[in-house]
C-alpha positions, 0 to 999 in steps of 0.5 A, a space after each residue: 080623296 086627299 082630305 078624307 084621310 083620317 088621323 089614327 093612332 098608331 095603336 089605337 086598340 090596346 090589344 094590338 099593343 098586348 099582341 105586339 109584346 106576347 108575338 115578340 116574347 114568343 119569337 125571343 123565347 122560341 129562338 132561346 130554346 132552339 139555342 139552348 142545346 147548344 150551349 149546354 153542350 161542351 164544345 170548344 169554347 167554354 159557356 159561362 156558368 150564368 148562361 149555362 144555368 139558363 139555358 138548362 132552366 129554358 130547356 126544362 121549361 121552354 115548351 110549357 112558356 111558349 104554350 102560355 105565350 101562344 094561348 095569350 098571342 090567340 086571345 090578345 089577337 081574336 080580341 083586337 080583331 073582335 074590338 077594332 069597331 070600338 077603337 076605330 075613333 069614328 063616330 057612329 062607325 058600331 052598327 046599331 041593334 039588327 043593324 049590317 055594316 057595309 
C-alpha cells in the first residue's frame, strides 16, 4: 500500500484556490463589520480619523459585500467539487459516456 500513494498537488484545481481567497475575505470582512460599531462609538480612547472613516463605510456597506463574497464562496466552491474528476491527475479517472465510476 506504501507505493500506491500518488503525488498531488496541493491545489491541483484552481477553484479550490478561488474558494480559499473569497472564505478568507468573507471571514476578515464578517469580523470588521462586527467591529465596526465599536470604533465608531466615542468611548475612552480616541479613534484615529482613518479608522473612523473606515468602519463607517464598512458599516454602510458590509452586508451588500459579505452578500457577493457568500455568492462567490457558492460558486467557486459547487465548481471545485463539480470539477475535482478533471484535476485529479489520474489517467483515465473521468468515466466515459453512460459510464458509472465506483
Amino acid at each position: 500500500m506504501a507505493g500506491t500513494s500518488r503525488k498531488k498537488p496541493v491545489f491541483a484545481n484552481p477553484f479550490y484556490v478561488g474558494l480559499m481567497v473569497a472564505s478568507t475575505l468573507f471571514v476578515l470582512t464578517a469580523l470588521g463589520y462586527l467591529v465596526a460599531p465599536n470604533v465608531i462609538a466615542p468611548g475612552p480612547v480616541q479613534q484615529g480619523e482613518t479608522s473612523r472613516a473606515f468602519a463607517t463605510w464598512l458599516d454602510r456597506h458590509g452586508p451588500v459585500i459579505l452578500g457577493i463574497e457568500f455568492v462567490v464562496m457558492l460558486v467557486t466552491g459547487v465548481l471545485a467539487m463539480a470539477t475535482d474528476d478533471w484535476f485529479s491527475g489520474e489517467p483515465g479517472s473521468q468515466p466515459g459516456r453512460g459510464e458509472v465510476r465506483r
